[in-house]
C-alpha positions in Angstrom: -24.4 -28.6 21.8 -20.8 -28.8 20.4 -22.4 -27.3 17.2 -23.4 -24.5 18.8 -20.4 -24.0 20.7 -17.9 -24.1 18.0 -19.9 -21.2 16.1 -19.7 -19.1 19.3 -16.3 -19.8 19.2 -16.0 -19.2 15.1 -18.6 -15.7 15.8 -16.6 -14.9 18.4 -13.2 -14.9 16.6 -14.5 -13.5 13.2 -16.1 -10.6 15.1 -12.9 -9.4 16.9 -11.0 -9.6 13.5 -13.8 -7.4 12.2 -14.3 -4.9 15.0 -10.4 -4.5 15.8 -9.6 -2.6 12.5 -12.2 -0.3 13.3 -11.2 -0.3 16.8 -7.9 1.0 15.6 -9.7 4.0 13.7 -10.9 5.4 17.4 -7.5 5.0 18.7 -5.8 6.7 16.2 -7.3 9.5 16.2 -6.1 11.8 18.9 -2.8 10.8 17.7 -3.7 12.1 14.1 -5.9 15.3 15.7 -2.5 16.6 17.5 -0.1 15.9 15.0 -2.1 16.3 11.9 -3.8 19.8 11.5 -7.7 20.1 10.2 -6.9 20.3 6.5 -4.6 17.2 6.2 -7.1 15.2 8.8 -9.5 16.4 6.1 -7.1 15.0 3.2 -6.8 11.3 4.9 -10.7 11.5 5.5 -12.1 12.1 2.1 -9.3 9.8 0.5 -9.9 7.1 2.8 -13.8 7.8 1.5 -12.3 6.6 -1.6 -10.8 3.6 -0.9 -13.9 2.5 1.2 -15.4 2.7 -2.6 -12.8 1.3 -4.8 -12.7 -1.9 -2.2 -16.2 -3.0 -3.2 -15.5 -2.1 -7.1 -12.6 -4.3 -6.6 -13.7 -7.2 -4.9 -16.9 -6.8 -7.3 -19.2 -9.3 -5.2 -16.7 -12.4 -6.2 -16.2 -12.8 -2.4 -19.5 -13.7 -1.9 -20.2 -15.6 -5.0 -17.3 -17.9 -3.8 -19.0 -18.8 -0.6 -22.1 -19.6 -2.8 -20.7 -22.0 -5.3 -18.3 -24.0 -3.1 -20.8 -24.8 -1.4 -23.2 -25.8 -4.0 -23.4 -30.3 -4.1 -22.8 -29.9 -8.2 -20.0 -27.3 -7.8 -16.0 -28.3 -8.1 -14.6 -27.0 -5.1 -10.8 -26.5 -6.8 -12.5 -24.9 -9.7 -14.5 -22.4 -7.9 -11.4 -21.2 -5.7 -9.3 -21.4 -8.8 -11.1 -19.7 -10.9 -12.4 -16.6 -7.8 -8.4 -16.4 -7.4 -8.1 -15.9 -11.4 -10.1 -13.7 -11.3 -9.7 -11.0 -8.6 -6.2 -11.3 -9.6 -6.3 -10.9 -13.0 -8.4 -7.8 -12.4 -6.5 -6.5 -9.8 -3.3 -6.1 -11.9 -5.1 -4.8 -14.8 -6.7 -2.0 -12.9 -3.6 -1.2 -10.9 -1.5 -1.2 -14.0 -4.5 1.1 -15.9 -4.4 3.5 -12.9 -0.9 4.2 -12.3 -0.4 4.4 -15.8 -2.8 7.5 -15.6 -2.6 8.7 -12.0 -1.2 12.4 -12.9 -4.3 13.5 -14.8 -6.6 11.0 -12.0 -5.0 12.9 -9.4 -5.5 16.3 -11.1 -9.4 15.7 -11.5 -9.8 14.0 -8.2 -8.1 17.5 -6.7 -5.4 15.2 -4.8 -1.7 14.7 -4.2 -0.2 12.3 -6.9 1.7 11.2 -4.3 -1.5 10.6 -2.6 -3.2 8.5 -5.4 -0.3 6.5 -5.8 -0.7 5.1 -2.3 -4.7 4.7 -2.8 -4.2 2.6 -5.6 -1.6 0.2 -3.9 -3.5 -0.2 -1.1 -6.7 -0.8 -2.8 -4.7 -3.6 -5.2 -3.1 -5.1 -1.8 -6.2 -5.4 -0.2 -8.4 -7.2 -3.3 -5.5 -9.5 -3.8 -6.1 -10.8 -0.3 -9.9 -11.1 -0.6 -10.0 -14.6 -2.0 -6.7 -15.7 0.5 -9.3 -14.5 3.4 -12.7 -16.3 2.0 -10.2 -19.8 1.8 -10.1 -19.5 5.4 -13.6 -19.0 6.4 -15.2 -21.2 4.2 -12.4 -24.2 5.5 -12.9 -22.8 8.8 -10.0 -21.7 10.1 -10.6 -18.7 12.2 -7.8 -18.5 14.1 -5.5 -17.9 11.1 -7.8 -15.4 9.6 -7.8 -13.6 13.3 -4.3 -13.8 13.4 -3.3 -12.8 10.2 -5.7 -9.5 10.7 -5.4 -8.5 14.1 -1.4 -8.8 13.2 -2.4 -6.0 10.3 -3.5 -4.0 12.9 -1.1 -4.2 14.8 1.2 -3.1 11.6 -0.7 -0.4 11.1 -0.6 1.3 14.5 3.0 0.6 15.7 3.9 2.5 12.0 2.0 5.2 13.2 3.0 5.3 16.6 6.9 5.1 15.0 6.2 7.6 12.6 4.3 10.6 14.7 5.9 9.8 17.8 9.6 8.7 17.2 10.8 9.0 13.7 10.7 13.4 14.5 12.9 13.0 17.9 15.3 10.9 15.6 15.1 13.0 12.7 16.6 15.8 15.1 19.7 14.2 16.0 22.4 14.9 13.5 24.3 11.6 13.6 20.9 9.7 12.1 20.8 11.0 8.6 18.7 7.9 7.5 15.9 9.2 9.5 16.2 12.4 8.5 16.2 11.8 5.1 13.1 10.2 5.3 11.3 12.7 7.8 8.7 15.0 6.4 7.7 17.7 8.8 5.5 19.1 5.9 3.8 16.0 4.6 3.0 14.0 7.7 -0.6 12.9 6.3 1.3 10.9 3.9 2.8 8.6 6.8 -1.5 7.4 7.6 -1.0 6.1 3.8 2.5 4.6 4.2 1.2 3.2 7.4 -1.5 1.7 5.7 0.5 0.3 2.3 3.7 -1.2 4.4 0.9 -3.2 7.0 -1.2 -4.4 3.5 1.8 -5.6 1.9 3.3 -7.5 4.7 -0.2 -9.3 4.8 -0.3 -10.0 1.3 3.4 -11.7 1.7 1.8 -13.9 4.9 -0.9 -14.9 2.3 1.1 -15.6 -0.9 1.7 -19.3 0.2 -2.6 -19.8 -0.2 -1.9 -19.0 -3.7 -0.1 -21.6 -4.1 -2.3 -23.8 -2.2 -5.4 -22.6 -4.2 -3.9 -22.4 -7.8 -4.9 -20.8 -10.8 -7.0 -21.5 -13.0 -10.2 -20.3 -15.4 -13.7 -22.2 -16.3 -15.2 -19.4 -18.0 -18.4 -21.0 -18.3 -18.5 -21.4 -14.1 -17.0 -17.6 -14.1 -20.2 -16.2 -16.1 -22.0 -18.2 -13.6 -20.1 -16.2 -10.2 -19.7 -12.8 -12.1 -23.7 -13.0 -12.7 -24.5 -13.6 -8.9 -21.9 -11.2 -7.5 -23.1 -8.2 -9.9 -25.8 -7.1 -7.2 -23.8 -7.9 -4.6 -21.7 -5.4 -6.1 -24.3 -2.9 -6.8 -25.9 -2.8 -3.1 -22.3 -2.7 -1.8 -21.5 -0.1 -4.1 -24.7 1.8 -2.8 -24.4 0.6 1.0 -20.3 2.8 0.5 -21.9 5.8 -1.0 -23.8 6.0 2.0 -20.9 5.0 4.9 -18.6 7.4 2.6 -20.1 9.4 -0.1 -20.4 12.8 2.3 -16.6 13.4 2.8 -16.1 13.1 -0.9 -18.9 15.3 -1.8 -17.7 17.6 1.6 -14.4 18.2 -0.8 -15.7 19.0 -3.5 -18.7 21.0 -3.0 -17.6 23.2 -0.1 -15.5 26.1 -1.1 -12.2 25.1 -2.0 -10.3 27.4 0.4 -12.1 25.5 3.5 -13.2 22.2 2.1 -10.3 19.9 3.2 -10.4 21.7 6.6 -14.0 21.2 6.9 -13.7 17.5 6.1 -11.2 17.3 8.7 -13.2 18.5 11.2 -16.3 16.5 10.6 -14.2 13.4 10.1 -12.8 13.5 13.8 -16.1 14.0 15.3 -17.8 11.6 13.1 -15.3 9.2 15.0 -16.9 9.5 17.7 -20.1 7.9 16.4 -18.2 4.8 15.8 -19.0 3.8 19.3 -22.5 2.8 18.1 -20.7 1.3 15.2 -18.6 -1.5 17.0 -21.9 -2.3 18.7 -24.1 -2.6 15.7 -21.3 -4.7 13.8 -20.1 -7.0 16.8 -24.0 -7.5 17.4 -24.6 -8.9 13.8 -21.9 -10.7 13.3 -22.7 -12.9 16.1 -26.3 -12.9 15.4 -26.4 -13.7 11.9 -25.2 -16.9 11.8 -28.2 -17.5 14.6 -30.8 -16.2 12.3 -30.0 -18.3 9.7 -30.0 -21.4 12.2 -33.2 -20.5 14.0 -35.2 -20.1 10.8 -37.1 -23.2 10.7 -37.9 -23.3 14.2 -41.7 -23.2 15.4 -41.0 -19.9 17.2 -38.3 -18.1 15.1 -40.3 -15.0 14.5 -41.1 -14.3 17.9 -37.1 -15.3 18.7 -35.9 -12.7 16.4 -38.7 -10.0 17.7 -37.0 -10.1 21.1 -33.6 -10.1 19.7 -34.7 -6.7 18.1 -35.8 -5.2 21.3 -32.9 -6.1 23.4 -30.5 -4.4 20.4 -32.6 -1.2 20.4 -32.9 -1.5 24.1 -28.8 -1.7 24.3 -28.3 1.3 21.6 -30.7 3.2 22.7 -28.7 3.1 26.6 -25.1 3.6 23.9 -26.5 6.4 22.5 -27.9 8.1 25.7 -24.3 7.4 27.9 -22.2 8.3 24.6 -23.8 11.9 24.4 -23.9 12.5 28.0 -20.3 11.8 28.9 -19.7 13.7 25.4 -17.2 16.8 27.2 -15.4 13.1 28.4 -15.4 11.6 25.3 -14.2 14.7 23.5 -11.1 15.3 25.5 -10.2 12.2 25.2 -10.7 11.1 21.2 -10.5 14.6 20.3 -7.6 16.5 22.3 -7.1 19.2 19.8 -10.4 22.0 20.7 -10.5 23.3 16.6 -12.2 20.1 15.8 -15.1 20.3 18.3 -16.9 23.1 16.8 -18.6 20.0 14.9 -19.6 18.4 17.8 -23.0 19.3 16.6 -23.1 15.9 14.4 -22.4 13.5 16.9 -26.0 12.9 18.2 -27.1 12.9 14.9 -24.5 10.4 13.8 -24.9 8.1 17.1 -28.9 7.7 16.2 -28.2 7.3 12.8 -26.0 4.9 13.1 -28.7 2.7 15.5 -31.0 3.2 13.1 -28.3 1.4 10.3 -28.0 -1.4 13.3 -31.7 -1.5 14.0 -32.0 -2.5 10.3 -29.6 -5.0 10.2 -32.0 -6.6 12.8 -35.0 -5.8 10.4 -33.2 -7.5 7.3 -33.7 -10.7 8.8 -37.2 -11.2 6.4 -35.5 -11.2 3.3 -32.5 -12.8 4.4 -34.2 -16.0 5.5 -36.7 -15.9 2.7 -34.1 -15.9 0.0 -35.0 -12.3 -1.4 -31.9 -10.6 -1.0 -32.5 -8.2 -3.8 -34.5 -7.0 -1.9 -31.6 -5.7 0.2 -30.1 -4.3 -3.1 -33.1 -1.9 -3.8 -33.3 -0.8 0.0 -29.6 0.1 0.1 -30.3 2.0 -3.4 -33.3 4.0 -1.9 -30.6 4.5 1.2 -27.9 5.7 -1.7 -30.2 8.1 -3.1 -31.5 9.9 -0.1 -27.8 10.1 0.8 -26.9 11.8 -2.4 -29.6 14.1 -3.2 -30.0 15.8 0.3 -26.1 16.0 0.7 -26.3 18.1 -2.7 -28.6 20.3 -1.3 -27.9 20.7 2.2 -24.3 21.0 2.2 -23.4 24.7 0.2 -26.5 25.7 3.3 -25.4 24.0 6.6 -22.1 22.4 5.3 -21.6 19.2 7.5 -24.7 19.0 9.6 -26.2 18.8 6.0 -24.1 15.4 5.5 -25.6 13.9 9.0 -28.8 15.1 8.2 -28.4 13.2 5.1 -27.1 10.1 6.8 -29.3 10.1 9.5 -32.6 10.6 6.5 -30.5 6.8 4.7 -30.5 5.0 7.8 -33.6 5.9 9.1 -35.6 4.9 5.8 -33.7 2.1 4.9 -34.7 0.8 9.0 -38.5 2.1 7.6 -38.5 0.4 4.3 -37.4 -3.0 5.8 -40.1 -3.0 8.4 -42.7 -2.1 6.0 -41.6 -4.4 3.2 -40.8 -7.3 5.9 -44.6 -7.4 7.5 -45.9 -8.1 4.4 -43.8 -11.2 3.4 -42.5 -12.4 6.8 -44.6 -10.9 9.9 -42.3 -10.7 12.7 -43.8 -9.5 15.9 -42.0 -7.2 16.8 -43.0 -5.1 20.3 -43.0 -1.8 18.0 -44.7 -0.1 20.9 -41.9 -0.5 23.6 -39.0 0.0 21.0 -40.7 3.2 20.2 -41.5 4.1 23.9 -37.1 3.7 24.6 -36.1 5.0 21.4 -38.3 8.1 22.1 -37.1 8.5 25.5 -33.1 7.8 24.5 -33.0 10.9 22.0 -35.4 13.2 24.2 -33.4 12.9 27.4 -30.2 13.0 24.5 -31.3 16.1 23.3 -32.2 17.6 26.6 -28.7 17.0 27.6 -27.1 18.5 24.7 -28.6 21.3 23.8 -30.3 21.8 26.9 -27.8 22.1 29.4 -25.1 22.1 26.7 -23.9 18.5 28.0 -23.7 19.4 31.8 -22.5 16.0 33.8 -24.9 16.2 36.7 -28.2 16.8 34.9 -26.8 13.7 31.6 -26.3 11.5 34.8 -29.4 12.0 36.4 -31.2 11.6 33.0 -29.0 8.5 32.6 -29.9 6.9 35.7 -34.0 7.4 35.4 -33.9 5.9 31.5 -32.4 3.0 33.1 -35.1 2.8 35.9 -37.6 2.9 33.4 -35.6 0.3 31.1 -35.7 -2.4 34.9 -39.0 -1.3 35.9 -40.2 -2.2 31.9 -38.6 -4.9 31.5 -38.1 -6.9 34.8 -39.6 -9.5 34.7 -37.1 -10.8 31.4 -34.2 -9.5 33.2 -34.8 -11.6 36.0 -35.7 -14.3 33.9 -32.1 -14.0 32.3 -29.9 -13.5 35.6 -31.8 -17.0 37.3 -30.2 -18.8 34.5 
């Protein structure tokens, strides 16, 4: 029992750590929607798309190959971590010096600020310099440090932006503070999101610099060879599994008129926001699952374990997804206070079911996680990549960024597809297809009755709301009152 308890406790801590940065993304946003205007909003998004990019190229899957061989019986612990830290680092430097070296002409073909791809590329050096630092603690188990040291980032991150939307301007104005004023830019406030961002990834760096010390340097390039060939597909279905989280504000920018590109970015950006609702779920839901999967795998009725584990997730997103596009108008004013943005409102059911689907097959994945065929995770999240790509180049100079949802929604939903079809043929889990279906059908009629029906009128969403939950008791009531008698 005290195993069990202490990874609760370990899930538990991990998963805040995770969900809080992505936590601060929703809260940020009416703050950057009022004082930011649609084309600089569109600027942060697509660079941002970016780093979301360079992050996995820059970590290149050595994150995970560390957590593989320290834990192997044969492996030197101190070698591993030495030569992981050697290596990120070594890289790290190299690329940053290569980049800044030619960010003039980078910025010129990427069609950004310099100033702009100056701050990208410290922040993504700052952040893979801490990747190793992070993995010490979670493979030594120290959550409480790693939460600490991350939720503290956080909190970096949005007092600077509180300071420098909401306070640095009213001290700018007084005449006797000429430091502030000097450093005030009415005209360039998108570049405060990236200061923001470098100053809070810098500080954490400095908090981590003593685990260099404590992990040391040094290089087995035989044992290297060995990580560098393990993390390569890590890399490459990380590199695919970005092109579909990001891939659509880049290509947004570039293949949109240039006169309205950054503005449309901008404005499907903040309403894509609002689909992050879905996201926290999907992501707080398998990070403590996971480790449950993993520990449930030998026993006699694991299958049948992880079936209802499915149905209860798409039972949950299926209610998020309902409730987020009903109190929509609620949501809106709220996230989104400035009205120019909501014309893309449009995307946000898409984007809510397309993001279940993604969580939905997370759930699915469990076949080739617990089999030891991860590739097979590699070529799903390719397929996903693809799908992504091709139908964004051809929807979006048509429909612009309903074209990119479309196109998100058409990843998510065949990657959930492929791993059903691919997992009952090498690990048969029953999985109650029939009812999942029955509430996912339900969720995204009533959805769509409610928003393009009665163009998102409170009363009849409510009403709507309440009857998918009376079927939802009535279905399932027997379980429900299995769980509350214990």
């Amino acid at each position: 029992m005290g195993v069990f308890k202490k990874l609760f406790q370990q899930t538990f801590i991990y998963g805040l750590a995770t969900v809080l940065p992505r936590a601060l993304a929703i809260v940020l946003v009416p703050l950057y929607v009022s004082v930011l205007g649609t084309s600089q909003y569109g600027v942060y998004a697509s660079l941002m798309a970016f780093l979301i990019l360079g992050n996995v190229v820059l970590s290149y899957g050595m994150e995970t190959a560390f957590f593989r061989f320290i834990t192997k019986k044969t492996a030197q612990k101190k070698q591993v971590q030495a030569t992981a830290l050697t290596s990120i680092t070594l890289s790290t430097l190299l690329f940053l010096g290569i980049a800044l070296t030619v960010r003039v002409p980078l910025s010129q073909w990427l069609d950004f600020e310099t100033e702009y791809v100056t701050y990208g590329l410290l922040i993504l050096a700052l952040d893979a310099l801490v990747v190793i630092p992070f993995a010490w603690f979670r493979v030594n188990e120290r959550p409480m440090r790693y939460a600490i040291i991350k939720i503290f980032n956080v909190v970096v991150n949005l007092g600077l932006n509180l300071f420098f939307f909401l306070l640095l301007p009213d001290l700018a104005s007084e005449k006797t503070n000429t430091f502030f004023s000097s450093i005030y830019m009415e005209d360039n406030k998108v570049a405060y999101v990236f200061i923001a961002n470098l100053i809070a990834s810098a500080i954490t760096l400095l908090i981590l610099l003593p685990l260099y010390i404590k992990i040391g340097f040094g290089f087995q390039k035989h044992l290297w060879k060995q990580m560098l060939k393990y993390a390569l597909p890590v890399l490459v279905a990380g590199i695919a599994f970005s092109i579909n989280e990001a891939f659509d504000k880049i290509l947004l920018k570039y293949l949109l008129p240039s006169d309205i590109a950054e503005s449309e970015v901008g404005i499907y950006a903040a309403c894509y926001k609002l689909g992050v609702f879905m996201t926290l779920f999907a992501t707080a839901f398998r990070l403590g699952i996971e480790p449950f999967f993993f520990n449930h795998s030998k026993n006699e009725n694991a299958k049948q374990t992880y079936a209802t584990i499915t149905k209860y997730f798409s039972i949950l997103g299926s209610f998020i997804l309902l409730f987020v596009i009903v109190y929509l108008d609620v949501f809106k004013r709220i996230l989104i206070p400035d009205a120019t943005y909501w014309e893309a409102l449009t995307i946000v059911p898409i984007i809510l079911l397309a993001n279940l689907c993604l969580g939905i097959y997370h759930n699915l994945s469990v076949w080739y996680k617990v089999t030891d065929r991860t590739r097979f995770g590699a070529y799903i999240s390719i397929i996903g990549a693809i799908v992504t790509l091709v139908l964004n180049f051809i929807l979006i100079p048509i429909i612009s960024y309903v074209g990119s949802a479309i196109a998100t929604l058409a990843a998510y939903g065949s990657m959930m597809v492929l791993s059903y079809i691919l997992g009952r043929k090498r690990y048969a889990v029953p999985y109650d297809i029939k009812r999942i279906g029955i509430y996912l059908v339900l969720a995204i009629s009533f959805s769509a009755i409610s928003f393009y029906g009665f163009d998102g009128n409170l009363l009849v969403g409510t009403l709507l709301l309440l009857v998918f939950l009376c079927v939802l008791f009535f279905s399932e009531k027997r379980e429900i009152r299995s769980i509350l008698k214990r």
